[in-house]
Each structure stands twice: as C-alpha cells, then as structure tokens.
C-alpha positions in Angstrom: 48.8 -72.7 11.2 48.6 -72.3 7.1 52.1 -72.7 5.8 51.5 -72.7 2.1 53.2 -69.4 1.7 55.9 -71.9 2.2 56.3 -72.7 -1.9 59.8 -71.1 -2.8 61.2 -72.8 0.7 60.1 -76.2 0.2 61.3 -76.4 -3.4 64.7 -75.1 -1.9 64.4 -77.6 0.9 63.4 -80.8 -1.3 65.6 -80.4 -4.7 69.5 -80.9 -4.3 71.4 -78.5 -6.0 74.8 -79.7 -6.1 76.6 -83.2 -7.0 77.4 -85.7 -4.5 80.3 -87.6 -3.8 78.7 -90.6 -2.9 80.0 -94.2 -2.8 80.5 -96.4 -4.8 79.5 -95.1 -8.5 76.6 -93.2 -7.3 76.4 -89.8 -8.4 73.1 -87.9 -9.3 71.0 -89.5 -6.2 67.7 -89.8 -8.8 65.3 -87.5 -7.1 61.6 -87.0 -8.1 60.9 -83.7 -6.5 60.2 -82.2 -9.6 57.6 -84.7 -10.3 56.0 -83.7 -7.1 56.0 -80.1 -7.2 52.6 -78.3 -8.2 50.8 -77.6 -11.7 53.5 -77.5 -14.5 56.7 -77.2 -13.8 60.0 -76.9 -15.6 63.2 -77.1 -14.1 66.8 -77.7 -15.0 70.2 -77.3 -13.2 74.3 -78.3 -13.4 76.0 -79.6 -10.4 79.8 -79.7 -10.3 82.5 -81.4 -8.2 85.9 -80.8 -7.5 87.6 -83.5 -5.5 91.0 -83.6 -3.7 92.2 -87.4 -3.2 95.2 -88.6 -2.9 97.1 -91.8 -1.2 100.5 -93.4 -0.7 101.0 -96.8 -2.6 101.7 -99.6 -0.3 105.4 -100.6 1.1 105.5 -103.5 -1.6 105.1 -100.8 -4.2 108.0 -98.3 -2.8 105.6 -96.3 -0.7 105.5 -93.5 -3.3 102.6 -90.6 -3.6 99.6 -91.1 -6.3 99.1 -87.7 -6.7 95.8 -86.0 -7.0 93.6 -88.9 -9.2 89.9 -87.4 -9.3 89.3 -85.1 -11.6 86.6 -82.3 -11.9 83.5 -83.2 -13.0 80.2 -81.8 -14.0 76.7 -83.4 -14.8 73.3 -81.5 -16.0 69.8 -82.6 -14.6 66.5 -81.4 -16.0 62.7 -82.2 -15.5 59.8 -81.5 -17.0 55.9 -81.8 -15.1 52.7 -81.7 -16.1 49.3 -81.6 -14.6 47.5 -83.2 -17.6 44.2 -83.3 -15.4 43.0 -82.8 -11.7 44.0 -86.7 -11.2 46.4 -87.1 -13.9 50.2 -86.0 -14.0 53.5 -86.6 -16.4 56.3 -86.0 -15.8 60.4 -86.7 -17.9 63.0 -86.5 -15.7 66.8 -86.8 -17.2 70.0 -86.9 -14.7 73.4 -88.9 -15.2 72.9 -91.5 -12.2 76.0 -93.6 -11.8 79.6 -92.4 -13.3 83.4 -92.7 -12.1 86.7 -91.1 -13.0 89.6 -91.8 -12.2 93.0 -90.2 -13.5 96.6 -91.0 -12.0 98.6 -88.4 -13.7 101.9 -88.4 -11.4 105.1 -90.4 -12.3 104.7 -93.6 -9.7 105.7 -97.3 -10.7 102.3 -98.2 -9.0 100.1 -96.6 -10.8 101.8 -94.3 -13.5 105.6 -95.8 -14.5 105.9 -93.7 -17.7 105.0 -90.0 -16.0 102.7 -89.9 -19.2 100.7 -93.2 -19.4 99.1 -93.6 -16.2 96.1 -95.6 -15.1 92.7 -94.0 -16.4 89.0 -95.0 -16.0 85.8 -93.2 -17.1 81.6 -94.6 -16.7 79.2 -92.7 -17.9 75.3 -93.5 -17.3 72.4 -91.3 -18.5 69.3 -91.8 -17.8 65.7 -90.5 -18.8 62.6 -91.2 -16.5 59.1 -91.2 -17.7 56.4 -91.0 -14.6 52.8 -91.3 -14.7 50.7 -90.0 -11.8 47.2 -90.8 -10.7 46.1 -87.9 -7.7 42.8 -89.4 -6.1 42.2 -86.5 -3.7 44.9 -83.6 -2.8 46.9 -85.6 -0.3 47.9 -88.6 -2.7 49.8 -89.6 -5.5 50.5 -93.1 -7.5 53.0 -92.8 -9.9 55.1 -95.4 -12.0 56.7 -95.9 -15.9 59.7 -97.0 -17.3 63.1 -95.7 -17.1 65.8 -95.8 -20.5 69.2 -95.5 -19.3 72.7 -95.6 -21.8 76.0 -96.5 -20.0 79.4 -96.7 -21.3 83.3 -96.6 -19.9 86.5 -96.9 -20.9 89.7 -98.1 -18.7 93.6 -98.2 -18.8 95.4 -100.2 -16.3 99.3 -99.3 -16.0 101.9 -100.2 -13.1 102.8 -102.4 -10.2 99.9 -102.5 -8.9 98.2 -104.7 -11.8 100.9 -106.8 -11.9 100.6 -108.8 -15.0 97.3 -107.0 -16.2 99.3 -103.7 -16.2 98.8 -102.4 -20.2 95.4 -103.8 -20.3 92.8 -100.8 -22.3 89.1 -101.8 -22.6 86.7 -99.3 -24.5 82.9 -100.3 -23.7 80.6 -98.7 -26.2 77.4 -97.4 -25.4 74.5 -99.3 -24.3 70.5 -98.6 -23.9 68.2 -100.6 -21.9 64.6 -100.0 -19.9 63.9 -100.3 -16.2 61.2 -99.1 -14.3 60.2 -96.9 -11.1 57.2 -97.0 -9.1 56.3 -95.1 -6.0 53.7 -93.2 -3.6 53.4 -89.8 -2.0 51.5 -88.1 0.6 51.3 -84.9 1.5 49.2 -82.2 3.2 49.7 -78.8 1.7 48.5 -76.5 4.9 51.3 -77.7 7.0 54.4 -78.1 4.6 53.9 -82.1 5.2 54.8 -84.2 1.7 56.6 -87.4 2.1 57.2 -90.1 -0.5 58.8 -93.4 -1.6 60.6 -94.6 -4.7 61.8 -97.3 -6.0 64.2 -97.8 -9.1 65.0 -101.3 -10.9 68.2 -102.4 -11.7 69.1 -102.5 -15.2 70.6 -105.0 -17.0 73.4 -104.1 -19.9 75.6 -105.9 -22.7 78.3 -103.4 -23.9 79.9 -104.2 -26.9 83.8 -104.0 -26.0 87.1 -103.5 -27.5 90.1 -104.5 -25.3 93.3 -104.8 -25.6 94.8 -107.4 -23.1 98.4 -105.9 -23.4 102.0 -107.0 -23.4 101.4 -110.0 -21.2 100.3 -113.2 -23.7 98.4 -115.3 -21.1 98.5 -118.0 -23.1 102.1 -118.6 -23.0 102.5 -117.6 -19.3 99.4 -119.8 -18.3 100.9 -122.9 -20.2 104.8 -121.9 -19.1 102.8 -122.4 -15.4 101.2 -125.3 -15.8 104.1 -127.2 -17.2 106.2 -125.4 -13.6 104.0 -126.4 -11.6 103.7 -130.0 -12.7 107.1 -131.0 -12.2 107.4 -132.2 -16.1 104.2 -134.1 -15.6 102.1 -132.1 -17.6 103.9 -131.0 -21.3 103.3 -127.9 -23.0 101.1 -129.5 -25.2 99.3 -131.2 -22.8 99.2 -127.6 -20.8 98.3 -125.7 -23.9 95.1 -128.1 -24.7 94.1 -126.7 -20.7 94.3 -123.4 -21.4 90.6 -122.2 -23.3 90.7 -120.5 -26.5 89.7 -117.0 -26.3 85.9 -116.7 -27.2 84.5 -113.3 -27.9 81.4 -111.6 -25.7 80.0 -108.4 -24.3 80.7 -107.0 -21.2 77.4 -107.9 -18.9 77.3 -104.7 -16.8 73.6 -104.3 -14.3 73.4 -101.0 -12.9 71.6 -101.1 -9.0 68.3 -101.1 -7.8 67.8 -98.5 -5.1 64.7 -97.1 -2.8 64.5 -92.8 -2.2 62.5 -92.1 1.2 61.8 -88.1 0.8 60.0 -86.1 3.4 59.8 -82.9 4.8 57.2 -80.9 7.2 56.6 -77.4 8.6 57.9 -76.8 11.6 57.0 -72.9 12.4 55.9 -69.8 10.0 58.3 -69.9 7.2 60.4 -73.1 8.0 60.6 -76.6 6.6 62.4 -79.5 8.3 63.5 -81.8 5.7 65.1 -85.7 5.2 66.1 -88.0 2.3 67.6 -91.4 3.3 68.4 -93.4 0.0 69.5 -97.0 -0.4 71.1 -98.4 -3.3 72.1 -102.1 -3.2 75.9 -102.4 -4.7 76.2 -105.6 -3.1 77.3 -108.0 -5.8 78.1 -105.0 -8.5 80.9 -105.9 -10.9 82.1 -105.0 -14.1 84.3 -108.0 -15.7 84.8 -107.2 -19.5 84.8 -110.5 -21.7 88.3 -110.7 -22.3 89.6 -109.8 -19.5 87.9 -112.2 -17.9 89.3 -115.2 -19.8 93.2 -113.6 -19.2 92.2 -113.8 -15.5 90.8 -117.4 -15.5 93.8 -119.0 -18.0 96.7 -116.8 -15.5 94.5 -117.9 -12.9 96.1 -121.3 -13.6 99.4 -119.8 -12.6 98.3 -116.9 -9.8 95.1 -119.0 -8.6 93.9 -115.9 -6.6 93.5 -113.7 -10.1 90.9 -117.2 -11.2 87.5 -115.3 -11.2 88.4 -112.1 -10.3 86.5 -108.8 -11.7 88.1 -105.3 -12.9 85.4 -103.5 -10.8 83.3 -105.2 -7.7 81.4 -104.1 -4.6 80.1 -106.4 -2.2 77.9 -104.4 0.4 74.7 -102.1 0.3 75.0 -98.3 0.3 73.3 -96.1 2.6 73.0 -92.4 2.8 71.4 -89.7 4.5 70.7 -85.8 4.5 68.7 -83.9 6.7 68.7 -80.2 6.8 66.1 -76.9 7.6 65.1 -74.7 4.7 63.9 -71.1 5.7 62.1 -68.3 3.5 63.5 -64.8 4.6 60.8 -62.5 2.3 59.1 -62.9 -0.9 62.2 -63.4 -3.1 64.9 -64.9 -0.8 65.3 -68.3 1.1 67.7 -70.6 2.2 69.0 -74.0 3.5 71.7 -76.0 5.5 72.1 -79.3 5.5 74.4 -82.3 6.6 74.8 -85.2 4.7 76.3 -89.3 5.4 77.3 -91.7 3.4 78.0 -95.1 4.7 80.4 -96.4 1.6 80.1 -99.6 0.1 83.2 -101.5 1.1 86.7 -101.7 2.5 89.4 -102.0 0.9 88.1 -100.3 -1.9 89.2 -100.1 -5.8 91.6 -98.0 -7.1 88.9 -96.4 -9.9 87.4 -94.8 -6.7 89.6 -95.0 -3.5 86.9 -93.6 -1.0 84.9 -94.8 1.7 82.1 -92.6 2.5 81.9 -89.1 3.6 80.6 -86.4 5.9 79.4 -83.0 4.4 78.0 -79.9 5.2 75.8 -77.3 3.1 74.2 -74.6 1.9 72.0 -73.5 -0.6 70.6 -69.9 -1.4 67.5 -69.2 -3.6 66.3 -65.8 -5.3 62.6 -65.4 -6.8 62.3 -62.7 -8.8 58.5 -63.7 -9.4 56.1 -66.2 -8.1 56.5 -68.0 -11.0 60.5 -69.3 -11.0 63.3 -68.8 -9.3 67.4 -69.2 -9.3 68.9 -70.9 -6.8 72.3 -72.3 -5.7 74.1 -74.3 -3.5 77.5 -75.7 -2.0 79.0 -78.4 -0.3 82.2 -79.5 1.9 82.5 -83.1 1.6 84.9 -84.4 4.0 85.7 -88.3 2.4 86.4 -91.9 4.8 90.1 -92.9 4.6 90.6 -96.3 2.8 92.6 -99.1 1.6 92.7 -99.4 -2.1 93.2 -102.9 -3.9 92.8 -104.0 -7.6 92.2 -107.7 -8.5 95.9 -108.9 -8.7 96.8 -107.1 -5.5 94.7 -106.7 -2.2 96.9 -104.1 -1.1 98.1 -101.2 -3.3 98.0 -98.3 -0.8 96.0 -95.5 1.2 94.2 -92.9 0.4 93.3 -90.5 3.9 92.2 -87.3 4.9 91.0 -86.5 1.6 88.1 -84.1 0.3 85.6 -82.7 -1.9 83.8 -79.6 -2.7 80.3 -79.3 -4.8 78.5 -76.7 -5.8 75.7 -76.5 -8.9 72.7 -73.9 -9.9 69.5 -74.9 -10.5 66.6 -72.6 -12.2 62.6 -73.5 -11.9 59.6 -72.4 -13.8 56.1 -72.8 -13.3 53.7 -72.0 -16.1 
C-alpha cells in the first residue's frame, strides 16, 4: 500500500502547533521535524498559552488565596531547510526552549503584602540551531552542529513566605553560549514510516547580575546570631570576623541536556499514527544568583536550613509523552488529535512555577490551498497535577490544585 499521498497529514501529524505547559521550565519541546521534512522547506508559527493557577498559602501564612499567578504568554518558532545536494541537507531552526513567569498580583501577606508589589519572576531562553545532514540512501539521515542559545531573567521576592529574603530583586542580563545536537533518522517514504532520535547538550551560562539583597542587612543579623547563639562566648567582633565579605560574581546558570524520540507510521489509506516521548534531565537544575547566595550562607549562620540553599532548584528527570492520529480528509484539509503526559520534575515545587505535570488533549486542523504550503492550527486543554509549593526559607508556603491551561498557536509551511 503507497502512502505518500500522505504529505500534508504527516507534516500535520509530526510538527506541534501550540505551546506546552510542560514542567519544570520547559517550554518549546525543540523539535526537528522541519529539518526532516522533504526538499526545501520554510516554515514558521506562534504558539500561545493561557494558564489558570491558583493556590491557597499554607496555615502558617493565614491560609489566604494567591490569586491567578501565570500570566499569558506567547513564543514564535521558525525553521528554515535545505536540500543543498542528493546527500547533503541544512537546516536553522530558532524556538525559545526554556522560560518561566510568574506574577502574584493579589493583595496576600505571603506572596503580595502591598496589593501592588508582589512577587515577580521572568526567564527567557532563545535559541538558534544549525543542522548538518548527510542522506546516504533515501531511508537515512546523519545530522549534527552546534546550537547558540541567550538566556536571561529577572526576579522579585516579596512576603511571608521568603521570610527574611522578602525585598530581594535580581536582574540577570543576557547571556550567549554554544551547545551542540546530534542525531539519526530513518524512514521509509511508501508507508508513512520516519522515526528519529535527538539529542541536545546542556549549556553552560555566566549572567552578569544586578541584585539587590533588600531591607534585611545579613551582616548584622548573621553576627547579632552568632553572638545569640554563643551564650557571650563569641563577641561581635569575634562574630563579624566569621561572617565573609561579600565578593562579587555571575550567576552560573546550565540549561538541560535532553533526548527527542520522534516517530510516526501509516496505518491505513490517508492516516498516520504518530509518538514523541522526550526526556530532559532537570535533575540537579538550579539557579543561585552570586549574592544571594552569600546572604543565604552568612543568615545560614543564624537559620542553618537557608546555608546552601538556591532561589530556583529541581532535583528529578522530566519525562513527557504525546501520541495522537493525524488523518487527510481531501486535497486541502487534514487533521489531528492527540493526548499528551507530562511526568513533572518534583514535589513540592517552587513558587516561580507551582505545577506538577499535566494531562492534555488536542487538536489540530490544517488547510492547503496548494501542494506547495499550507496553514494550519491547533489547540490544547491542559489539565495541570496539584502541588505543594515551597521557596528556600520555607518548605511549605501553600497549594496550588485543580488548576489549568489552554494553548493554541498557527503555524504556516512552504516548500519551494
């Protein structure tokens, strides 16, 4: 059975069109389908998501409602392929991987005392991707090169619920630094069969920071402690040569390696069957800005739990899955539905992202006005895990449950 009239399905089937929820910070999911399709190939979309989440801050904190604190938020991918030779392919591929944001807007004494200074936190990644394929025969391709990839962020800690650290404001400027991603792919053309395997580096970064520790000085509290603690033993100027002077640095931030396993098959006349299960290895992720580091170590010396603590961490492995049937209906229309798992990264959770996983369900819908491109679109219903949210001077702050999420993006291709 020759399923190659299967073309405007199985772009459907194998490009995501909308944004993903996804734990963690992951965001984009850093497909290469573009880089697979045939001949030359131009593509670019915007994928969009509109989350509900919400929580009640813990009984310590007065049990009162965060309000709604993820915002909207939109990010662009484009990719561009060319079939330089028969054996030889390039491809630039440029998607915004990894981001957060996090707004708490309502009046709460754990997250928001003022009603108009509330806790804020924004990360930003870009990357480009530049691929080099070598096609020995029609059912393989090689293909590897580097990857340049910016990040920056910006935070404001404010309430109970950071304790001393609440007032803290850090501003990381942007960074660029190279990876790399290597990979293979098989396919067979008559039956709709293409499967492949990525893999992505992590990336290391040194963002140049400006903070601003507060109203807390964590000197005088981390030599008032010390002197406390000691019974008189220790005097403040024995405690103030124990406590380190402040030494400026960067913020060492290094983004995740992660591994895409992409395939898809005919399964009858006009239908494609298709998978994606992607890993991305969070486990030891953390983000612990140069100054606010050295605040936590000296009131570590008071509050020995804060000692070594990080404004951001993750300590497990992510896993996700979609799987999903595409369908062509005529010459200019096809379709898809899909379902989609994410296993989180950890629980309790931080209160930049108070998630843990999700379910979802969708659908995508895609119109060819010619052989040679087509519009399509998509949605998703993203039904999110319930979690416990902590910060580093807390380990319980409050829950966030029965939240949600919808996505929705249009992409448009071009082959030429």
């Amino acid at each position: 059975m020759k399923l190659k009239t299967l073309t405007t399905a199985m772009i459907l089937a194998t490009v995501p069109m909308t944004g993903v929820f996804a734990a963690a910070m992951d965001r984009s999911g850093q497909s290469i389908a573009a880089f697979l399709q045939p001949g030359n190939y131009f593509e670019a979309g915007i994928s969009v998501l509109d989350p509900s989440v919400s929580g009640t801050s813990s009984a310590a904190l007065g049990n009162q409602a965060t309000g709604d604190m993820a915002s909207d938020y939109y990010f662009p991918s484009a990719a561009l392929k060319l079939q330089v030779t028969d054996n030889f392919s390039f491809g630039l591929l440029y998607d915004q991987p990894f981001g957060a944001e996090a707004d708490y807007t309502t009046q709460s004494n754990a997250f928001n005392p003022t009603g108009t200074d509330g806790t804020q936190a924004e990360v930003k990644t870009e990357n480009l991707t530049f691929l080099f394929g070598f096609q020995p025969n029609e059912n393989w391709n090689i293909y590897a090169g580097p990857a340049y990839q910016t990040a920056q962020g910006n935070v404001s800690l404010r309430g109970q619920a950071y304790s001393l650290l609440s007032g803290y404001d850090a501003s990381m400027k942007k960074d660029g630094e190279l990876g790399w991603v290597a990979g293979l792919a098989f396919q067979i053309p008559d039956i709709a069969l293409k499967a492949s395997l990525t893999y992505r580096s992590e990336i290391d970064h040194e963002l140049s920071t400006s903070e601003n520790v507060g109203p807390v000085d964590v000197r005088t509290a981390a030599v008032g402690g010390l002197v406390q603690a000691s019974g008189g033993q220790i005097t403040p100027a024995m405690a103030n040569a124990m406590v380190p002077q402040f030494t400026p640095g960067k913020t060492g931030v290094k983004t995740p390696q992660s591994v895409n396993l992409d395939f898809q098959t005919g399964v009858m006349a006009d239908t494609v069957a298709f998978a994606n299960v992607r890993w991305v290895d969070w486990d030891g992720f953390a983000i612990r800005p140069n100054d606010f580091g050295q605040a936590l170590d000296a009131l570590g010396q008071v509050v020995p739990a804060l000692s070594g603590g990080n404004l951001v961490e993750y300590n497990e492995e992510q896993w996700s899955a979609t799987v999903g049937v595409g369908r062509k209906f005529n010459e200019k229309w096809a379709g898809n539905v899909s379902v989609g798992w994410d296993s989180g990264v950890d629980n309790p959770v931080t209160t930049l992202g108070p998630t843990e996983g999700y379910w979802n369900v969708g659908l995508g819908l895609q119109f060819s006005p010619a052989p040679n491109y087509f519009i399509a679109g998509g949605v998703k219903y993203f039904w999110l895990g319930d979690a416990q949210a902590l910060t580093v001077a807390n380990p319980n702050v409050g829950n966030f449950e029965d939240n949600h999420a919808l996505g929705y993006g249009l992409k448009m291709g071009y082959r030429f």
